[in-house]
DODREN-420168 format. One line per 4 residues: number of its first residue (from 1); their letters; for each residue x, y, z of N, C-alpha, C, O, CB. Coordinates in nm, 4 decimals. Glycine has a CB too. Layout:
<vomars>
NUM) a) X,Y,Z,X,Y,Z,X,Y,Z,X,Y,Z,X,Y,Z ~ ...
</vomars>
This chain:
<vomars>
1) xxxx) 1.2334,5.8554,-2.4667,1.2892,5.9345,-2.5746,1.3911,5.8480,-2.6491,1.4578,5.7648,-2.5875,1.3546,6.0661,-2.5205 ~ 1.4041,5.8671,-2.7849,1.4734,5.7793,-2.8310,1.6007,5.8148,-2.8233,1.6283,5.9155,-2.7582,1.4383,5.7475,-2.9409 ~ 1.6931,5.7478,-2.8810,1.8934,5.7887,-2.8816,1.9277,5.8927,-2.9441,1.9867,5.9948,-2.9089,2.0031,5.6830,-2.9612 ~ 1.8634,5.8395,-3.0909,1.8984,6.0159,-3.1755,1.8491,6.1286,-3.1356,1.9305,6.2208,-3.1403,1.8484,6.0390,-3.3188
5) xxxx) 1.7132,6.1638,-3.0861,1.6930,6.2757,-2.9973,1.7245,6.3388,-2.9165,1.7214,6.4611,-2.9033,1.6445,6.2794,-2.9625 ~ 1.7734,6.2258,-2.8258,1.7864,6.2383,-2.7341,1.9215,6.2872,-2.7452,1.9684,6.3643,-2.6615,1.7477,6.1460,-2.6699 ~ 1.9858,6.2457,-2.8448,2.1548,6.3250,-2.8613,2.1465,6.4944,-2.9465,2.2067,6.6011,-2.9341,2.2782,6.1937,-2.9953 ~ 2.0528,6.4490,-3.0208,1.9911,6.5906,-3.0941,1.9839,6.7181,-3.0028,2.0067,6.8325,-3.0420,1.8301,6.5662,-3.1453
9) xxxx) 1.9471,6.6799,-2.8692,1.8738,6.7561,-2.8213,2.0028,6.8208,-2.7012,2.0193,6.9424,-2.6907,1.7271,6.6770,-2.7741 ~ 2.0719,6.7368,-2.6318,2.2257,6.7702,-2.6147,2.3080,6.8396,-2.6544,2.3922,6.9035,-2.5914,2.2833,6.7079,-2.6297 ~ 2.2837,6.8298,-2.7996,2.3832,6.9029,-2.9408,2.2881,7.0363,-2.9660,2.3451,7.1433,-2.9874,2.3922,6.7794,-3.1253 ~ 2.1080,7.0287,-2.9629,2.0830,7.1997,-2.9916,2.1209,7.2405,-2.8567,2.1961,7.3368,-2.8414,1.9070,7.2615,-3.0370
13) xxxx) 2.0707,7.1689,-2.7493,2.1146,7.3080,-2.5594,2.2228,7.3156,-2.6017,2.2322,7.3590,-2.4869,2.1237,7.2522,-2.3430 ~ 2.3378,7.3199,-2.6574,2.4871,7.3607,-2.6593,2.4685,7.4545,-2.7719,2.4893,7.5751,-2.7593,2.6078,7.2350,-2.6855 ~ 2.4420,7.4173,-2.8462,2.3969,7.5632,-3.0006,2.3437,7.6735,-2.9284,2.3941,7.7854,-2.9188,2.2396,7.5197,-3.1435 ~ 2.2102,7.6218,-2.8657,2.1199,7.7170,-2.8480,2.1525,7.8272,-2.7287,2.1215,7.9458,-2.7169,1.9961,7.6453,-2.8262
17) xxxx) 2.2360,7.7280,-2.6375,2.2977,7.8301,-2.5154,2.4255,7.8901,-2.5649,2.4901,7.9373,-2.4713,2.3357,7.7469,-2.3646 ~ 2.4547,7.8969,-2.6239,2.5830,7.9678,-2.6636,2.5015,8.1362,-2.7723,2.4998,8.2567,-2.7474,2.7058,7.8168,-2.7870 ~ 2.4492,8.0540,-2.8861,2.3508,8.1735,-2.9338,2.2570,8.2371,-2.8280,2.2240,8.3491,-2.8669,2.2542,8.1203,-3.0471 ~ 2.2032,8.2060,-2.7098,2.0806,8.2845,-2.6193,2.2127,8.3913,-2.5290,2.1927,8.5102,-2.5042,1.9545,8.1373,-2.4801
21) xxxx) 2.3333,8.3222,-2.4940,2.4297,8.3779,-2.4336,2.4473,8.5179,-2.5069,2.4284,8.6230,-2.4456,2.5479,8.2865,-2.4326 ~ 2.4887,8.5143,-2.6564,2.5436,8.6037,-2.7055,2.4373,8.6816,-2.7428,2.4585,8.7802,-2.8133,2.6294,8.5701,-2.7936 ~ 2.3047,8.6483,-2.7002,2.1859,8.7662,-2.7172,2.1394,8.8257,-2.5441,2.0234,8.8621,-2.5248,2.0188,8.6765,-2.8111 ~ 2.2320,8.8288,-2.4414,2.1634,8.8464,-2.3174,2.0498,8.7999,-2.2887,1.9570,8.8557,-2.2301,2.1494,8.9522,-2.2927
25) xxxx) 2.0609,8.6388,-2.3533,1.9394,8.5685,-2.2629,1.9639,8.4340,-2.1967,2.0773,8.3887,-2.1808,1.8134,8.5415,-2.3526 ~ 1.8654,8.3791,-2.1630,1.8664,8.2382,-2.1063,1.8056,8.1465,-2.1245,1.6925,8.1310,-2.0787,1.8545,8.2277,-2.0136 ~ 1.8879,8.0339,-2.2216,1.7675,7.9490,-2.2856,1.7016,7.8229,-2.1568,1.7818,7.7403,-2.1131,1.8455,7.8540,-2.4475 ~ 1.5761,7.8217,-2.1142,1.4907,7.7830,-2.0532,1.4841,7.6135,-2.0881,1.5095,7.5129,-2.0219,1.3776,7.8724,-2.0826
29) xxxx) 1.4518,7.6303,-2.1826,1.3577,7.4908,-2.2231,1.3752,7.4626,-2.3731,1.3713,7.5492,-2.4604,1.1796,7.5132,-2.1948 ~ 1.3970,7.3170,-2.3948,1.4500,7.3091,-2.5523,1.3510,7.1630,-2.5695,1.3528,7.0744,-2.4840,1.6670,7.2874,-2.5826 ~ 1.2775,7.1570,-2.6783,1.2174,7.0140,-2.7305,1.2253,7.0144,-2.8747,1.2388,7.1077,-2.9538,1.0588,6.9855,-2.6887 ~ 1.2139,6.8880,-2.8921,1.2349,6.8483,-3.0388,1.1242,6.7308,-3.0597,1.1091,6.6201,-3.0081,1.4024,6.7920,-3.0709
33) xxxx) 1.0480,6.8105,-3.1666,0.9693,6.7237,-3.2052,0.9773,6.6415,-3.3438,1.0514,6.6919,-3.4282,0.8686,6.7842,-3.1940 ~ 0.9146,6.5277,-3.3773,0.9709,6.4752,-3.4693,0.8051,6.4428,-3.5855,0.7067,6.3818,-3.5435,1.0744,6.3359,-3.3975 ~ 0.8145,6.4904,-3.7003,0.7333,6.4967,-3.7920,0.7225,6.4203,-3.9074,0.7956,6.3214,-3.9007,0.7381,6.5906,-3.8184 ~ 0.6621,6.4280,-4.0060,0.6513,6.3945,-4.1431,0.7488,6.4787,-4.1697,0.8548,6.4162,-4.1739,0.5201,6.4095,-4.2203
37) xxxx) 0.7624,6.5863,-4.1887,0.8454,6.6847,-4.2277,0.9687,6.7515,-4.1818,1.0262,6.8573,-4.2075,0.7845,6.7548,-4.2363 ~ 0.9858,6.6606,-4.1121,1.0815,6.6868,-4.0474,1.0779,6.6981,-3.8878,1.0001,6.6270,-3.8243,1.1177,6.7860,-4.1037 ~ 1.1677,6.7932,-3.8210,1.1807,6.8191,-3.6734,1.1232,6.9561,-3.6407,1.1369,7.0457,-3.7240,1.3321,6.8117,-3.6265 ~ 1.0689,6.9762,-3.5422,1.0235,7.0737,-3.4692,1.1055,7.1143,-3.3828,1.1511,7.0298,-3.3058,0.9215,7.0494,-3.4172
41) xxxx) 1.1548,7.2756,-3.3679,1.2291,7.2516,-3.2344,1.1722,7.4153,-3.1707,1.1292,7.5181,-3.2229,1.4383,7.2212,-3.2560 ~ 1.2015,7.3678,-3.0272,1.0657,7.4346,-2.9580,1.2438,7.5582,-2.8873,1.3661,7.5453,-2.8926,0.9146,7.2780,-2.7898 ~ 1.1745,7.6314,-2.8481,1.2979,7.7064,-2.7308,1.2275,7.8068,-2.6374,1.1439,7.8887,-2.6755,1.4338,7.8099,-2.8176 ~ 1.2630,7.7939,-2.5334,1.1929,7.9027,-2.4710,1.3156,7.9461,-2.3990,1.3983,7.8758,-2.3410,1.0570,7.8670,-2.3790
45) xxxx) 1.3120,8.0620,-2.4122,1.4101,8.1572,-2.3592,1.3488,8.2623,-2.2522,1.2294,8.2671,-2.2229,1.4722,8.2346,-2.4810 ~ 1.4509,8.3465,-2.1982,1.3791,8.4391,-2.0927,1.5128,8.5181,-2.0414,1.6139,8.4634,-1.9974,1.2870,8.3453,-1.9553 ~ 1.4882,8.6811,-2.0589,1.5580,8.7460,-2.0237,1.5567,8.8628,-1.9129,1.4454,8.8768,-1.8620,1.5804,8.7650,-2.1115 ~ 1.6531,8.9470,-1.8660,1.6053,9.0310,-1.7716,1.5507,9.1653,-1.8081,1.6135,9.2604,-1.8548,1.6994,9.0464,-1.6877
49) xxxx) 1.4820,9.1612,-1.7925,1.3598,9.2672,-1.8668,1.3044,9.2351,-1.9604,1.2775,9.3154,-2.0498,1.3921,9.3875,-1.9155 ~ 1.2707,9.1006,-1.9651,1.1515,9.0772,-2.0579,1.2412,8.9878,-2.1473,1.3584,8.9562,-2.1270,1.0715,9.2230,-2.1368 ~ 1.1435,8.9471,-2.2718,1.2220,8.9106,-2.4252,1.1084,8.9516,-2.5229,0.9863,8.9381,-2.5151,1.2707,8.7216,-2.4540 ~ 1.1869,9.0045,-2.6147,1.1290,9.0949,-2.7021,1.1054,9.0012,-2.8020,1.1405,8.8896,-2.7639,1.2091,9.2187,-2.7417
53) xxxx) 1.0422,9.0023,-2.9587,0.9791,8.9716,-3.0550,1.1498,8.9804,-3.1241,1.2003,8.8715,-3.1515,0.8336,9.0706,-3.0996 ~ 1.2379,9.1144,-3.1518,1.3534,9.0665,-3.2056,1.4458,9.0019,-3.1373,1.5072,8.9257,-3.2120,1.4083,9.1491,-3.2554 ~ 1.4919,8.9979,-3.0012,1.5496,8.8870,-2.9621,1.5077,8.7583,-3.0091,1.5864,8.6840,-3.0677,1.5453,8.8874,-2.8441 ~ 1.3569,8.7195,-2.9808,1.3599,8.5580,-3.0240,1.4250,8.5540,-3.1748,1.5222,8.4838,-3.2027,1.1855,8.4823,-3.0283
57) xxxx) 1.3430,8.6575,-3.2872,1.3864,8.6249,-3.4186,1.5416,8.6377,-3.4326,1.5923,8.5783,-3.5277,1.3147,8.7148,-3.5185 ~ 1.6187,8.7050,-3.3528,1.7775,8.6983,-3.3800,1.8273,8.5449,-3.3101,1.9310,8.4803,-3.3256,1.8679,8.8499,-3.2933 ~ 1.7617,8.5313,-3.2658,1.7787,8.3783,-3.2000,1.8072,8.2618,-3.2770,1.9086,8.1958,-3.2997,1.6596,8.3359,-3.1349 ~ 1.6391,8.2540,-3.3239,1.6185,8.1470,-3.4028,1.7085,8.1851,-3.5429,1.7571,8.0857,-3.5967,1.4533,8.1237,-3.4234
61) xxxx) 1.7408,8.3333,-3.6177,1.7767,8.3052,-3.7355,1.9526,8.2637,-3.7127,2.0222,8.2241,-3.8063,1.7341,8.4372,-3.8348 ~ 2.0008,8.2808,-3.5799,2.1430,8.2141,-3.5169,2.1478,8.1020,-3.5276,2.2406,8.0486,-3.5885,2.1757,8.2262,-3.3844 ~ 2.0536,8.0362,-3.4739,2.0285,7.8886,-3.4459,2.0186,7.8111,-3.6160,2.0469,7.6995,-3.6596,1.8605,7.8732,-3.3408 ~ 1.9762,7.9083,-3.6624,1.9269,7.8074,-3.8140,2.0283,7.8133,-3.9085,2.0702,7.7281,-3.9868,1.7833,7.8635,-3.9068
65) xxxx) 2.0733,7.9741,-3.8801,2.2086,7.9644,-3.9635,2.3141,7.8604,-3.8928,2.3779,7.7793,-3.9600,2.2829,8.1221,-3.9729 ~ 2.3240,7.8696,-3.7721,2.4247,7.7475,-3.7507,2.3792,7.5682,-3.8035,2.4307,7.4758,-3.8664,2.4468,7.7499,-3.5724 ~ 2.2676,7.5946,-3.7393,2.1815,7.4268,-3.8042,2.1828,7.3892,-3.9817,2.1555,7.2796,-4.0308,1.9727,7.4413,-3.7652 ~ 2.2223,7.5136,-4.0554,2.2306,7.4732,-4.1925,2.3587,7.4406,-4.1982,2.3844,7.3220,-4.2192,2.1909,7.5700,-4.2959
69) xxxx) 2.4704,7.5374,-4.1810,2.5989,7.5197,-4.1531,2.6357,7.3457,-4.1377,2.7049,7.2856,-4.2199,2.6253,7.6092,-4.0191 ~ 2.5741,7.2826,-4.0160,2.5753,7.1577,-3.9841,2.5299,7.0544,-4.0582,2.5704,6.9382,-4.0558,2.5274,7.1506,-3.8923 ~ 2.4106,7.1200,-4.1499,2.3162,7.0223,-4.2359,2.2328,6.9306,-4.1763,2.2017,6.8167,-4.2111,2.3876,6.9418,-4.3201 ~ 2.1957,7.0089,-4.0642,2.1151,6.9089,-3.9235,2.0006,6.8832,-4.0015,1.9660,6.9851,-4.0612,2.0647,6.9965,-3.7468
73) xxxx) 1.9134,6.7649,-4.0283,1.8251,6.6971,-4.0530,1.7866,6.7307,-4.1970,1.6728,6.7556,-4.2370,1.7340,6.7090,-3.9565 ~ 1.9133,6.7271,-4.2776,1.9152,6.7452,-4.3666,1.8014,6.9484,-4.4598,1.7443,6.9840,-4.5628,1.8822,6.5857,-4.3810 ~ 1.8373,6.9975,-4.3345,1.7595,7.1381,-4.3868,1.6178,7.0987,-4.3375,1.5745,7.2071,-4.2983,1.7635,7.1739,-4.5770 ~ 1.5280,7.0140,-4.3183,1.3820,6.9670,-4.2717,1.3975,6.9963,-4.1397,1.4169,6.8989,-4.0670,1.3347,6.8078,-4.2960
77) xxxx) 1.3934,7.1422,-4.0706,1.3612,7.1758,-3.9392,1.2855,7.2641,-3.9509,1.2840,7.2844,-4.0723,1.4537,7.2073,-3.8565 ~ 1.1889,7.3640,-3.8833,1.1469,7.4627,-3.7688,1.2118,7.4944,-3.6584,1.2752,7.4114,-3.5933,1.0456,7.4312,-3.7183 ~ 1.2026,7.6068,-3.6303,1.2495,7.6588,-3.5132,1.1365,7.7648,-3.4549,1.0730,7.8461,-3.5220,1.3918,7.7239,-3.5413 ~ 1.1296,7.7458,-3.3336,0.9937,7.8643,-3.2590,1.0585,7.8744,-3.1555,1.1019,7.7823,-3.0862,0.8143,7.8159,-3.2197
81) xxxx) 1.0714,8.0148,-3.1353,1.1404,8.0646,-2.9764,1.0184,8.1748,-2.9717,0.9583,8.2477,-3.0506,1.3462,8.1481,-2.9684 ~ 1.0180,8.1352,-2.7987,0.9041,8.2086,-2.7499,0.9352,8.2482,-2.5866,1.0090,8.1755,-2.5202,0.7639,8.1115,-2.7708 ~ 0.8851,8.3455,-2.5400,0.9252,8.3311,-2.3815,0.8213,8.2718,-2.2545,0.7042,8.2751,-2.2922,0.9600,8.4807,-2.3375 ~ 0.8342,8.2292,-2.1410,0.8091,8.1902,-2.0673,0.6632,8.2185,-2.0707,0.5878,8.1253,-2.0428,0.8851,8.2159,-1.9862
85) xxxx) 0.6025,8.3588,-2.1075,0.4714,8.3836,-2.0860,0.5021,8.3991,-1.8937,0.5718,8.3478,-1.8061,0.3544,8.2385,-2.1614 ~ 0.3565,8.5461,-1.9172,0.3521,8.5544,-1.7910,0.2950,8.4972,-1.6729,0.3194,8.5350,-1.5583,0.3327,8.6291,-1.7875 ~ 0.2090,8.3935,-1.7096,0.1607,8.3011,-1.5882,0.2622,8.1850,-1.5641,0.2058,8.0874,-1.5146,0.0091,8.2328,-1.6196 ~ 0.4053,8.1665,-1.5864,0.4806,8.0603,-1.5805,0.5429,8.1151,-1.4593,0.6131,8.2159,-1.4507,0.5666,8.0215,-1.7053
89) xxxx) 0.4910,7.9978,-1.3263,0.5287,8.0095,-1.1884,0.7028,8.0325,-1.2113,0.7759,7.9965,-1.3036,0.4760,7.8587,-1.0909 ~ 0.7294,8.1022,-1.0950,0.8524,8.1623,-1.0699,0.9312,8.0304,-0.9667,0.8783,7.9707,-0.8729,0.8242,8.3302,-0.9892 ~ 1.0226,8.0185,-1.0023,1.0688,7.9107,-0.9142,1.2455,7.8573,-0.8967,1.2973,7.7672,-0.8307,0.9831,7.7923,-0.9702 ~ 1.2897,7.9397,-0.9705,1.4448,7.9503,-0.9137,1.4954,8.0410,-0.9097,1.4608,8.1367,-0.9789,1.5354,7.8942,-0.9624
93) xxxx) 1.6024,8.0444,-0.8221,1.6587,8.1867,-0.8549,1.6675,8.2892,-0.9391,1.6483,8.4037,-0.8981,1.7362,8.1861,-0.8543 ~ 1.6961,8.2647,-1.0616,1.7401,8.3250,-1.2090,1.6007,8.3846,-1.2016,1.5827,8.5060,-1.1919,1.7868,8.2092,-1.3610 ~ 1.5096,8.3016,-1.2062,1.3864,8.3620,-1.2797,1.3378,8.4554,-1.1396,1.2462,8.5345,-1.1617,1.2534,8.2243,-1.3473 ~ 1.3670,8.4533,-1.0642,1.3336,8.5922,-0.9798,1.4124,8.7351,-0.9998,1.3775,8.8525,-0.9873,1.3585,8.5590,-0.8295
97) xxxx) 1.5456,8.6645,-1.0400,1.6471,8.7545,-1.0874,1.5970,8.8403,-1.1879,1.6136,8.9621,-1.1925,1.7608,8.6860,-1.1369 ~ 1.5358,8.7711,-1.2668,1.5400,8.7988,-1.4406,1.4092,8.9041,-1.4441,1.3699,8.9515,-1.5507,1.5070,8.6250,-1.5611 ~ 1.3402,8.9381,-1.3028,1.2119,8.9759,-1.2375,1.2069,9.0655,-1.1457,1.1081,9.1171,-1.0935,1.1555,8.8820,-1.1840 ~ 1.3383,9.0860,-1.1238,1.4167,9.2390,-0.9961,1.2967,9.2950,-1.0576,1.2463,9.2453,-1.1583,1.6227,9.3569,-1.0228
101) xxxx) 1.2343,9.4340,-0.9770,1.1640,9.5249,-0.9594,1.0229,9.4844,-1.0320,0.9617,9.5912,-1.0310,1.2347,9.6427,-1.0014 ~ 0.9496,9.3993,-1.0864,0.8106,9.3249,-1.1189,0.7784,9.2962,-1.0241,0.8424,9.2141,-0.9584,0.7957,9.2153,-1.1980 ~ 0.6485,9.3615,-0.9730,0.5419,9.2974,-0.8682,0.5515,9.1357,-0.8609,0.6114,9.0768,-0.9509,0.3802,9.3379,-0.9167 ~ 0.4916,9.0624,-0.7517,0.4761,8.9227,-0.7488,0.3709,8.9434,-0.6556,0.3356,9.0431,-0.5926,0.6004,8.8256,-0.7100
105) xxxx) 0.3143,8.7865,-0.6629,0.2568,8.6921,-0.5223,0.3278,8.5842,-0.5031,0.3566,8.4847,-0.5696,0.1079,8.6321,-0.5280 ~ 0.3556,8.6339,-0.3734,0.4742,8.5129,-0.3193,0.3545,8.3961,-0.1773,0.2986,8.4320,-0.0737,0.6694,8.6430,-0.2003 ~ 0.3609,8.2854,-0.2330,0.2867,8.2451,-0.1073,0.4687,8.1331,-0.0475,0.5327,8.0597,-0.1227,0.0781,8.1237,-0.1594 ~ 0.5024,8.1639,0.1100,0.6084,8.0799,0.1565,0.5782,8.0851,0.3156,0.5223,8.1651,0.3906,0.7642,8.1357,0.1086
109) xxxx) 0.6641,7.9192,0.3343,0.6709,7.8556,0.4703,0.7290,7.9668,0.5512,0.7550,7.9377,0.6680,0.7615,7.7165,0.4779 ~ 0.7482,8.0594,0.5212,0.7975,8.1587,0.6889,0.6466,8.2307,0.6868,0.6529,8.3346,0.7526,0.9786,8.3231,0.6772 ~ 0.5555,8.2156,0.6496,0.4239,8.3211,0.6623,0.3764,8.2521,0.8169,0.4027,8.1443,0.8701,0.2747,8.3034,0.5038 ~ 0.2954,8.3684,0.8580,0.2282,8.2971,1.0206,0.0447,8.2474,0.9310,-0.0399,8.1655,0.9667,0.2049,8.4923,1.2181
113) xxxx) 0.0481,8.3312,0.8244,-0.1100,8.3385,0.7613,-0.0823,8.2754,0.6668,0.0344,8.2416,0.6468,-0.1875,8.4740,0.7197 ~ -0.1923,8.2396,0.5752,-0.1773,8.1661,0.4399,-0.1920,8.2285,0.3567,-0.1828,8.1823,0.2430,-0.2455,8.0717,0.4088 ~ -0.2235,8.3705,0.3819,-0.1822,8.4668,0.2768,-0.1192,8.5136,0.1739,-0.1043,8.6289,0.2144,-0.1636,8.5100,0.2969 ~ -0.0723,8.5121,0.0742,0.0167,8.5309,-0.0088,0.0774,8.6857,0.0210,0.0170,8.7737,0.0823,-0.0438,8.5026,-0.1457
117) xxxx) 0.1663,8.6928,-0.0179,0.2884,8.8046,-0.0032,0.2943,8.9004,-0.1176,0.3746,8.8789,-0.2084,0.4374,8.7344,0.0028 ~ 0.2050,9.0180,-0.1208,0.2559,9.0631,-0.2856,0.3851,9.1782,-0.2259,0.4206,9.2427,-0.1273,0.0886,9.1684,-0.4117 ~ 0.4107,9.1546,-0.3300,0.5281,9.3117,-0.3524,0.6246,9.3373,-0.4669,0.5641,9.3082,-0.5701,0.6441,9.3213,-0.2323 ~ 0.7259,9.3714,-0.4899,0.8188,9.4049,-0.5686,0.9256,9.3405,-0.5314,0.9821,9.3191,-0.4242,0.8361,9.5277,-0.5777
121) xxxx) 0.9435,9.3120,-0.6485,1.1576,9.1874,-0.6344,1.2500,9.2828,-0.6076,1.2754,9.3659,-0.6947,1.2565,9.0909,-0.8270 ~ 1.3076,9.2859,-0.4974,1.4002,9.4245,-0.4830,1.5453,9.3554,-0.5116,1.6235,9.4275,-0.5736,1.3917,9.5130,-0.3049 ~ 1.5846,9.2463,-0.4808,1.7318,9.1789,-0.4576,1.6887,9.0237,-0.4458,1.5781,8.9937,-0.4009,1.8223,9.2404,-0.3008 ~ 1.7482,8.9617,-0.4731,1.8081,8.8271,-0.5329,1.9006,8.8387,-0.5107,1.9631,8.9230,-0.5752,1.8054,8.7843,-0.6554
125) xxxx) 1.9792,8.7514,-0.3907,2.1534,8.7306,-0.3786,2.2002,8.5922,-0.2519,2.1788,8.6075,-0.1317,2.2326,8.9188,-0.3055 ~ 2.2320,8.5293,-0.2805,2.2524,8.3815,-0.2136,2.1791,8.3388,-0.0970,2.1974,8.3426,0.0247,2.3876,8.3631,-0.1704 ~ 2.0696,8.2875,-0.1931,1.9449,8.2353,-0.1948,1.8671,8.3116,-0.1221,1.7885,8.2528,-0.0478,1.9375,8.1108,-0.1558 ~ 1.8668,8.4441,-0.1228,1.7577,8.5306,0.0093,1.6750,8.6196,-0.1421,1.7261,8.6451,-0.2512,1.8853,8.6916,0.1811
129) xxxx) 1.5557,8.6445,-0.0998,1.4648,8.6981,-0.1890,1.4445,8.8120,-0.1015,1.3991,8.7981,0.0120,1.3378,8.6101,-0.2329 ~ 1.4770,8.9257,-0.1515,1.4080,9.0546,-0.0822,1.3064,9.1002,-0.1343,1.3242,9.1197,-0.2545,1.4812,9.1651,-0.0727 ~ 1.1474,9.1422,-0.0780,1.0297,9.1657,-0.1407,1.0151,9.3233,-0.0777,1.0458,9.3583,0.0363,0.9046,9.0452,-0.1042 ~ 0.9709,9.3895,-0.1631,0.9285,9.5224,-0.1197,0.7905,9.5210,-0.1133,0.7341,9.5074,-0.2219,0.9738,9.6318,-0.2058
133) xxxx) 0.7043,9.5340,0.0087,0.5531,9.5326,0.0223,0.5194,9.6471,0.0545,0.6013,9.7283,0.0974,0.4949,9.4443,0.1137 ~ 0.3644,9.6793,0.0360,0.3352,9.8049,0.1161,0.3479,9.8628,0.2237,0.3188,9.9799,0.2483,0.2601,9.8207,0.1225 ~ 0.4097,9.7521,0.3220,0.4462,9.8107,0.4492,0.6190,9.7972,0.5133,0.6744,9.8462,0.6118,0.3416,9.7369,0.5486 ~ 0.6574,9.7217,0.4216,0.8075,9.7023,0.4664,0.8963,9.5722,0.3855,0.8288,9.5049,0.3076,0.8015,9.6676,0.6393
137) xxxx) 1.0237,9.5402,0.3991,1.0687,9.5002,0.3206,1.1178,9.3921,0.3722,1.1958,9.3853,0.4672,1.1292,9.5719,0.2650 ~ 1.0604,9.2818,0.2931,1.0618,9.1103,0.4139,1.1629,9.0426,0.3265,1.1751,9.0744,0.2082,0.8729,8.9776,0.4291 ~ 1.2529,8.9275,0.3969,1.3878,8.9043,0.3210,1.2914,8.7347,0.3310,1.2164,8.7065,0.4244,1.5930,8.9481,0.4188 ~ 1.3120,8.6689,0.2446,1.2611,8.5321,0.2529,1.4029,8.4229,0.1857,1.4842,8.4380,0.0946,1.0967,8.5264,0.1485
141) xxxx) 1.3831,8.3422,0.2601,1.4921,8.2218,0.1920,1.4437,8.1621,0.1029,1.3242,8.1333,0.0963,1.5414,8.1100,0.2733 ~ 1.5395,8.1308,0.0103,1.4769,8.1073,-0.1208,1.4220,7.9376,-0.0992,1.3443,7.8994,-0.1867,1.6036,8.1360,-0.2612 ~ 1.4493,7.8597,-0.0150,1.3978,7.7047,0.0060,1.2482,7.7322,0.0584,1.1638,7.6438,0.0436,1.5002,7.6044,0.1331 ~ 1.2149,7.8551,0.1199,1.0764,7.8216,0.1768,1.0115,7.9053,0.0755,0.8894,7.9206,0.0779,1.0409,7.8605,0.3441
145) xxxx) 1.0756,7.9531,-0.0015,0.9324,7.9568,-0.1380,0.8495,7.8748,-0.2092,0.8806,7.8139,-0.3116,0.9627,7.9968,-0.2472 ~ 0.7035,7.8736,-0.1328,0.6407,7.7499,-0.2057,0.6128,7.7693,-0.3708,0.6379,7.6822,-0.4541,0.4929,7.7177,-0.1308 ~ 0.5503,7.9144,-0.4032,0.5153,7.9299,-0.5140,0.4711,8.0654,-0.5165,0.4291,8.1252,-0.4174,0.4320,7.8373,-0.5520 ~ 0.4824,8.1190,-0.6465,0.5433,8.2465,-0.6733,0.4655,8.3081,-0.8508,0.4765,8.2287,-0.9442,0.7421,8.2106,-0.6721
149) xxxx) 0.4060,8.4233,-0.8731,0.3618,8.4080,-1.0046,0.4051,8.5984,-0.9698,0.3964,8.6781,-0.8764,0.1706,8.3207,-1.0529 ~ 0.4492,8.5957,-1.1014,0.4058,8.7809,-1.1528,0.2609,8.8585,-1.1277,0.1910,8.7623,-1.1597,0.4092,8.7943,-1.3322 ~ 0.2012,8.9224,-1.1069,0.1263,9.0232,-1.1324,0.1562,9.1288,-1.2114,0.2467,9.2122,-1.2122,0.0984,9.0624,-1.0405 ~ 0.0208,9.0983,-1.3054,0.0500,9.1710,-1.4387,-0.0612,9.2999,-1.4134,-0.1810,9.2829,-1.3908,0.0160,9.0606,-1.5971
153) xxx) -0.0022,9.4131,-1.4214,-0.1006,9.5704,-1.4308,-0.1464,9.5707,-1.6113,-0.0822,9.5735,-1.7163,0.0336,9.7605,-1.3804 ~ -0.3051,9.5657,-1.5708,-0.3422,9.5967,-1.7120,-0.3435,9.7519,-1.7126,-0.3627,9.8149,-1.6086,-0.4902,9.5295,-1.7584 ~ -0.3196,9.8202,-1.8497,-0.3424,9.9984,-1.8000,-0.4193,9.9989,-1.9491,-0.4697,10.1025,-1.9923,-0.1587,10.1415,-1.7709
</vomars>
């Protein structure tokens, strides 16, 4: 990555987390792409209970009003905020957090089977994952979670 980007990109996570802050979210993931036309800048955010279509747009029009303010790349940007999408494996705390009461499949090193674990996110709290299953409610440490996805109910 080059220097100026690479400082670019330093300078939006500080914009962008301060604006995702003051919208009850959590900015995820930030890239900057670089064009004919300028810069691309990517954001993925993710909140608890979801992220809605006007959260991202109050986002990005935060972000742009501050980025004009600055005169960042001379006005030649984009901005696209989008969320995690639901097949994006679960894998730290927050994002189990951000997932309290959403079904999962949990596959982890305390299983005796290779089974995966479904149930409901009941609690998240220093580093223990509580799962609500159909038969009872299993506490897992959050280091032996190998991998972890939502289950989505179509209706």
């Amino acid at each position: 990555m080059n220097v100026a980007i690479e400082k670019d990109t330093e300078r939006l996570s500080e914009l962008a987390e301060s604006i995702t802050d003051a919208n009850d979210a959590e900015l995820l993931d930030l890239k900057i792409g670089v064009t004919k036309r300028g810069r691309n800048i990517n954001l993925v955010i993710d909140s608890v209970g979801g992220v809605t279509i006007q959260t991202c747009a109050k986002i990005s029009r935060g972000l742009e009003y501050k980025l004009m303010e600055e005169e960042y790349a001379d006005g030649n940007f984009k901005i696209e905020v989008s969320s995690p999408g639901v097949d994006r494996p679960l894998s730290e705390e927050g994002d189990f957090r951000r997932k309290t009461g959403r079904m999962i499949t949990l596959w982890h090193t305390d299983s005796v089977t290779d089974s995966p674990l479904e149930g409901v996110i009941k609690l998240v709290s220093n580093g223990v994952l509580s799962i609500e299953t159909s038969k009872e409610t299993v506490n897992i440490n959050m280091e032996n979670v190998d991998k972890a996805k939502l289950l989505v109910a179509i209706r």
